[in-house]
C-alpha positions in Angstrom: -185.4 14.8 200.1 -185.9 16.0 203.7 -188.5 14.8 206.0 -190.0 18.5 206.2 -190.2 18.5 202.5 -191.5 15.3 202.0 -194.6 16.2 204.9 -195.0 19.4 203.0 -195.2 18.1 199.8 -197.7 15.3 201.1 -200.1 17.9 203.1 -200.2 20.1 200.0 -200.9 17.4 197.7 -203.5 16.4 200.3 -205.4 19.6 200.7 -205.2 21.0 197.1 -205.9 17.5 195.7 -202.9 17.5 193.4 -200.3 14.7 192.3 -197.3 15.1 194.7 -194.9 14.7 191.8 -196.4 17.9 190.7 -195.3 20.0 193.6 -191.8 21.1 193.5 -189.6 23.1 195.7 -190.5 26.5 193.7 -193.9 25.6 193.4 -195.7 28.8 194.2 -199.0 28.0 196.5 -201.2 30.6 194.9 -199.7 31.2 191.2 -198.8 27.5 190.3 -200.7 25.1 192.6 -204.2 27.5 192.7 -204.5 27.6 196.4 -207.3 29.7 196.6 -207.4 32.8 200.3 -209.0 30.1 202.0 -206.7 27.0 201.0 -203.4 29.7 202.2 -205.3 29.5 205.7 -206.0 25.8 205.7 -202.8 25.0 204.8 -200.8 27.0 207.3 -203.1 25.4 209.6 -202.7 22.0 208.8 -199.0 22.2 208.3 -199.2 23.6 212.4 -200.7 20.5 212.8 -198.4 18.2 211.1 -195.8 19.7 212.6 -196.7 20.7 216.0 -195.7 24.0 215.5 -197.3 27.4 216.2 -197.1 29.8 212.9 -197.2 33.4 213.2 -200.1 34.1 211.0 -198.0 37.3 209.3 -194.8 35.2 208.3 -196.9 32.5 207.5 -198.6 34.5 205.5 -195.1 35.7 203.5 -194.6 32.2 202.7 -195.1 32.3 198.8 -193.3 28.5 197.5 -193.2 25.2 198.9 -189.1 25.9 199.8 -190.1 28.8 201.5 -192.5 26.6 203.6 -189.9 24.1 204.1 -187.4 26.9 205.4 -189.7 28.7 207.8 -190.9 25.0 209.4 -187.3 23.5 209.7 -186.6 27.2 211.7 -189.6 26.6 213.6 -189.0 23.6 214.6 -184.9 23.8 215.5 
């Protein structure tokens, strides 16, 4: 597992107070892990912060499953 996975997986397990082993690459935020309009916000601001990374609030926004997440930070971030 990759180290941006792994962080993903770990700040969403944080913030949506889930088991990680329950979040998987197509784990969809809303539909499968209940992030709520509100938690979609929180999270793309704490992955900013885990990362260091500025998101563009629109992409981020697009960003349906945790692989998506993982793709947009590691192209973010290279």
């Amino acid at each position: 597992m990759s180290d941006t996975k792994e962080r993903v997986i770990k700040v969403t397990a944080e913030l949506l107070k889930l088991d990680e082993s329950s979040i998987k690459d197509e784990s969809r935020f809303v539909e499968d892990l209940g992030a709520e309009s509100i938690q979609s916000i929180e999270l793309v601001a704490a992955f900013e912060e885990e990362f260091d990374i500025e998101m563009d609030e629109d992409e981020a926004l697009a960003v349906k499953t945790v692989g998506d997440a993982v793709k947009f930070i590691d192209k973010n971030l290279s």
